[in-house]
Structure formats: C-alpha cells, structure tokens
C-alpha positions as CSV (number, residue, x, y, z in Angstrom):
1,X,-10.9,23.9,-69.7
2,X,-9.2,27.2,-68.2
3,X,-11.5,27.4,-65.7
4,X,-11.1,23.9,-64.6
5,X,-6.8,24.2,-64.7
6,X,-7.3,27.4,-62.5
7,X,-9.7,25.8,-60.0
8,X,-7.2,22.6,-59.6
9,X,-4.1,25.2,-59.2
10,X,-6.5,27.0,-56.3
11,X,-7.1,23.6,-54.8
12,X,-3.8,22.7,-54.5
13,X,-2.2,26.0,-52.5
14,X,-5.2,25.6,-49.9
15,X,-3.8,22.2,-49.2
16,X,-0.4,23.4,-49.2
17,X,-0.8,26.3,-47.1
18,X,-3.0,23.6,-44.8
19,X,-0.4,21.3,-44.3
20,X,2.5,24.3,-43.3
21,X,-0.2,25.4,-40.9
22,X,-0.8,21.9,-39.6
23,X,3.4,21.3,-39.0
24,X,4.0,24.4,-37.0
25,X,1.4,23.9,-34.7
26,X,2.7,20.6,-34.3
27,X,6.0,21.7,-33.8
28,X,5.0,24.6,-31.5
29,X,3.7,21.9,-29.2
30,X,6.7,19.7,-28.5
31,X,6.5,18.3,-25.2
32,X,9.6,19.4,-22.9
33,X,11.8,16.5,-21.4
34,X,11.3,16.0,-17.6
35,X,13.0,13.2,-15.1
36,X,10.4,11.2,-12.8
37,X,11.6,10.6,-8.4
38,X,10.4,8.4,-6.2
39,X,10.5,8.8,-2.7
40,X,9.2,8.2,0.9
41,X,9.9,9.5,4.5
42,X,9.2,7.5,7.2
43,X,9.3,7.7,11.1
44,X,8.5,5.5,14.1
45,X,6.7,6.9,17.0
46,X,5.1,5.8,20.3
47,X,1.5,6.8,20.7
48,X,-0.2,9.5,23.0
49,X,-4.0,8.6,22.5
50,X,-6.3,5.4,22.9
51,X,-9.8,4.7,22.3
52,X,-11.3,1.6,23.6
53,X,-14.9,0.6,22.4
54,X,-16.2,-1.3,25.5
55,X,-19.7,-3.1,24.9
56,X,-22.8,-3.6,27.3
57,X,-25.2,-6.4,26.4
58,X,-28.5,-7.7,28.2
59,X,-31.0,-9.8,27.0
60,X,-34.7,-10.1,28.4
61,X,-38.0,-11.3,26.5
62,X,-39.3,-8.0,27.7
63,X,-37.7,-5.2,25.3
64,X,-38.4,-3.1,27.6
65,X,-36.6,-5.1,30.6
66,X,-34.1,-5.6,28.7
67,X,-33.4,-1.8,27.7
68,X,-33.4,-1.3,31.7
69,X,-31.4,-3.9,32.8
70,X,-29.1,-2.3,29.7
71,X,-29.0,1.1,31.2
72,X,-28.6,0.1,35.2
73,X,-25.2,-1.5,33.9
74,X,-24.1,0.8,31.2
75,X,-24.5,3.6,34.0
76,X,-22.5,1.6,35.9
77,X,-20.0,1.5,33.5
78,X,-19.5,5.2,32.8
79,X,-19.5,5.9,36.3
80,X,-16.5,4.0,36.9
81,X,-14.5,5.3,33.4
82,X,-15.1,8.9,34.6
83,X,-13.6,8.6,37.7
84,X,-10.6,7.5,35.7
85,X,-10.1,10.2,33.2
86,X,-9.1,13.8,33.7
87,X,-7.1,15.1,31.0
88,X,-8.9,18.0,29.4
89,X,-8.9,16.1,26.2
90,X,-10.1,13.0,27.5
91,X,-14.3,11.8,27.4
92,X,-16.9,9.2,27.1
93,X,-19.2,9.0,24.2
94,X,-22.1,6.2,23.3
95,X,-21.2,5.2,19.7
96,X,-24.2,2.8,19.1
97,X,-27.2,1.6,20.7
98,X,-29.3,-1.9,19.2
99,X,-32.0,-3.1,20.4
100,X,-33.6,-6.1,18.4
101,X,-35.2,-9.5,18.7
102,X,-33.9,-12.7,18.4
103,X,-35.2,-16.1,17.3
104,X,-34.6,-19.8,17.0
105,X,-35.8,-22.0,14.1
106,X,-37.7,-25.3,15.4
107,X,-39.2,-27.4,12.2
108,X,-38.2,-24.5,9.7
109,X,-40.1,-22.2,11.5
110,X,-39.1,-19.3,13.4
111,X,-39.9,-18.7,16.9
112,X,-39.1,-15.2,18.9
113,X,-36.9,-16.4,22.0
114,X,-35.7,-13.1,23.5
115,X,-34.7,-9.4,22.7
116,X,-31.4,-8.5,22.7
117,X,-29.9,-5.1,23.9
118,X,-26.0,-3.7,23.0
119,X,-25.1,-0.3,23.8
120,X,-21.2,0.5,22.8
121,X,-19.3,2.9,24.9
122,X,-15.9,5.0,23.3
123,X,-13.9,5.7,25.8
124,X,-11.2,8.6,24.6
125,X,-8.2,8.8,26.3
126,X,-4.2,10.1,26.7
127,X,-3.8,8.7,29.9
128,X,-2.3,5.2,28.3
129,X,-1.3,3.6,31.4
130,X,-4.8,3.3,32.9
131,X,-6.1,1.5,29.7
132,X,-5.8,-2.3,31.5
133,X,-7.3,-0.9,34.9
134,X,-10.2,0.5,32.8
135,X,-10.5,-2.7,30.9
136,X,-10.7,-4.6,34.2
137,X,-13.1,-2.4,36.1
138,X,-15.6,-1.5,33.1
139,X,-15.6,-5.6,33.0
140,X,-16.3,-5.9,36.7
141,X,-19.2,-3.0,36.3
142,X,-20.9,-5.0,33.9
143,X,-19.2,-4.5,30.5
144,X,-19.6,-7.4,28.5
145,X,-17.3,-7.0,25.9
146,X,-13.8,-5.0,25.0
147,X,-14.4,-4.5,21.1
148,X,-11.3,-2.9,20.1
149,X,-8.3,-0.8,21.2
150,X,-7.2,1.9,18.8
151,X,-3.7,3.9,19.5
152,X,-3.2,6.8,17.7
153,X,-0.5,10.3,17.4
154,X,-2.8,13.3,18.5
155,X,-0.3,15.2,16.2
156,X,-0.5,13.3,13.4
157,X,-1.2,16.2,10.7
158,X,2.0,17.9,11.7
159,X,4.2,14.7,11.6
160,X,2.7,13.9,8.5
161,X,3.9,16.9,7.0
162,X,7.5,17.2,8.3
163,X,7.7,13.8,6.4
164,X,6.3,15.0,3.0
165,X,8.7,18.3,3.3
166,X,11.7,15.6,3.8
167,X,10.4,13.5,0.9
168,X,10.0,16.9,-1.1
169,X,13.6,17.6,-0.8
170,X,14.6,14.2,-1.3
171,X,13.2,14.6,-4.8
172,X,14.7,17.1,-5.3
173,X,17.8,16.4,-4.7
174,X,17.4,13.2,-6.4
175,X,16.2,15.1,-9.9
176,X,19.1,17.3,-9.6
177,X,21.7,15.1,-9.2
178,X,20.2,12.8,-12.4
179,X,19.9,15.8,-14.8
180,X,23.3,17.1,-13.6
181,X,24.9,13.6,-14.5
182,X,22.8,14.4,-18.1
183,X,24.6,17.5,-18.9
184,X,21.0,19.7,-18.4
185,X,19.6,21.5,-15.6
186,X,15.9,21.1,-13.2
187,X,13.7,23.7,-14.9
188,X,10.3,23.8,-13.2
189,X,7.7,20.7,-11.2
190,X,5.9,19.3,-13.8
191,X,3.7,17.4,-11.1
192,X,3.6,15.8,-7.1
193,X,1.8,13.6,-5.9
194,X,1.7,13.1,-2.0
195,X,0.4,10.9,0.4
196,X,0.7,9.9,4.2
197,X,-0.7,6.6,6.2
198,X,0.3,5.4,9.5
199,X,0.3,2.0,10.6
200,X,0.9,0.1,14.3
201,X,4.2,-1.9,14.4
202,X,2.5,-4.2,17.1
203,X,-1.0,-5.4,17.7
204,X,-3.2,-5.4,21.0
205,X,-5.5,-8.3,21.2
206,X,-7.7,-8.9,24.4
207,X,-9.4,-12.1,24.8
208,X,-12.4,-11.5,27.4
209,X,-12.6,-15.7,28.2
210,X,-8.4,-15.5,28.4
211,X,-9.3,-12.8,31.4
212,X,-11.9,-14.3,33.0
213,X,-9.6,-17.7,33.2
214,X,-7.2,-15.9,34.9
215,X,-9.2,-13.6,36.9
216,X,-8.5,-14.9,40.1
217,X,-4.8,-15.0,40.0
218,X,-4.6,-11.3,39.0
219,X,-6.7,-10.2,41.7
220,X,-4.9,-12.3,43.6
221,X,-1.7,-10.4,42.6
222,X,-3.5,-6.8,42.7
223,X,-2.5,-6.8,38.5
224,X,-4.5,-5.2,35.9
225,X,-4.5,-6.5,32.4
226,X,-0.9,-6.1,30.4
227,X,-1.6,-3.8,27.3
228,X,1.3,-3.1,25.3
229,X,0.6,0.4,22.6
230,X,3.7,-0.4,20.7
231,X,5.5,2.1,18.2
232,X,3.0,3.4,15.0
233,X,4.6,4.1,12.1
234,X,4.4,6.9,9.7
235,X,5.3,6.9,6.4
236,X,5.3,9.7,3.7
237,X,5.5,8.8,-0.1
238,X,5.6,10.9,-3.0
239,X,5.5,10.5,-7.1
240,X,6.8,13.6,-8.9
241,X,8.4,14.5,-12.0
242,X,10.4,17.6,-12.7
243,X,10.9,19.3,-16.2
244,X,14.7,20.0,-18.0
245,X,16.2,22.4,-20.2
C-alpha cells in the first residue's frame, strides 16, 4: 500500500514539473507586436525601344516551291529593314519558321490542297520614328502580315528600382508615423515583399486591309503609316510589416 502512495506522489511532481516546463516555453515564445504598410510608386514614361514581328507567308502545292518562293521574299524583306537600322543596339532576328500542309474536307474526307509556308521576322529597334516607314516598305517587299508592335523602357531594371526605393521609404515613413501615434517605437522589418510591372497607357493596332484601303491616298501624299508609342507606365508596389517595442 506504501509502495503504491509513493508511486502516485512520484507521478504527480513529473506532471507538475511537466506543466511549469510546458508554460515557460510558451511564454518564452510570445510573438512581438508589428504594424503592416501598404504602398506603391508609380511613374509614366515614354518609350525608347520597339519590336515589330512582321510575317512572310507563301503557299505552293510544292513544299519545296513554296519554301523558295518564302525565302525570295523574306530576303526581300530584311534587305529593306537593314537599310533602316543603325543604332548599335538595333537588329533583325527570324523568330519562327512553319512549314506545313493544308487541307479541305469534301464528303468528310480530307483532301491535301496546298502547303503553307510562314517565316516571322523580329525587327529590334530605338529608332521609333521609322516604325510606320518600316511597316510600309516591309509590306511593299512582300511582308504579308504586321503581327504585333511591342514598346518597351531599355532601362527598365533601373526605373524599377528607383520606384521600390520610394515605396521602401514610404513604408517607412508610414510605420513610423502609426507606432508614434501608438506611444511605441519601429523596432526592426519583420518582412517585404516587392514587386514591379509596367503596362502601356495606349494601344497600337495596325489593320493590314485598313492599309491596303488607303494605300493609294498615302502614296499619294508621300505618308507613311501613323504609329503612336504612347506613355508606359511603371508601377512599384510593396507589402511589408515592421516590428514594435
């Protein structure tokens, strides 16, 4: 009966001593307060850099016609581009070549009707005031097709973070005035969390049948086609939460 009263006593200061251990770790681990800031940076600029994906498409039942006919044109087509580029950092690239049959459907069936050839030229360029003379002269070379125009900030990285430094600061500033209107002081980052996009304030659209409509009173009037790059803007935002006595 002793022996059973002692063991029960024994018992009972392991739990004990358990549950003191338990509460100070808890209490050694209290999360420290912290205030969270929102902010963004943004800026509006005009762009310095274009690529235009211009297309070259031929069709032949011959593949192998085709692919020729494809490369007397696209020739063509670079020839004229080149002589219209010379800044260091401008050039020409092929971005994709296809060549691949096509067929109609007669009775369910399919039947082979031709091959069709598209080779896609980038054309990489500062010189932003050339873009509708290029559009007009790669069409009159043979182009076939003006995919898309793409306006850019050759110094984006560098824009991109003056705005996150401003946006930094404005959280900040932003913490610091909150925890001084608390009574308590900014003590430490507890996290950031940045990010930058950019985005054009205006569109360029180029409607190859709209040119060719009007192709005669242009030439006419010794006009190439109007492209407008607009104003990109960049925006910097940033999450972050900073720590108080």
């Amino acid at each position: 009966m002793k022996k059973i009263f002692v063991s029960a006593v024994i018992l009972g200061l392991l739990i004990s001593a358990s549950s003191v251990a338990s509460n100070a770790i808890t209490s050694n681990n209290d999360e420290r307060g912290y205030i969270t800031v929102n902010t963004q940076a943004n800026k509006e600029l005009s762009p310095d850099l274009v690529e235009i994906s211009i297309a070259v498409e031929t069709y032949d039942k011959s593949m192998q016609n085709a692919i020729a006919k494809n490369k007397e044109i696209s020739d063509k087509v670079q020839a004229v581009l080149k002589s219209m580029i010379n800044a260091p950092e401008d050039y020409i690239k092929t971005s994709d070549f296809n060549a691949s049959p096509m067929y109609n459907y007669t009775n369910n069936k399919r039947v082979f009707d031709k091959y069709q050839v598209s080779n896609t030229i980038i054309v990489h360029t500062k010189n932003l005031d050339k873009v509708g003379n290029m559009i007009d002269k790669a069409i009159a070379a043979g182009a076939t097709n003006i995919n898309n125009l793409n306006f850019s900030i050759s110094d984006y990285e560098s824009q991109c973070d003056d705005l996150l430094t401003i946006a930094v600061n404005k959280a900040k500033n932003q913490a610091s005035a909150v925890a001084t209107a608390a009574g308590t002081t900014l003590n430490g980052v507890k996290y950031m969390n940045a990010s930058c996009n950019s985005g054009a304030t205006s569109r360029v659209y180029y409607n190859l049948m709209a040119k060719n409509a009007v192709a005669d009173s242009e030439a006419a009037m010794g006009s190439s086609t109007p492209i407008s790059a607009g104003r990109i803007k960049i925006q910097a935002t940033l999450s972050s939460a900073f720590f108080v006595k």
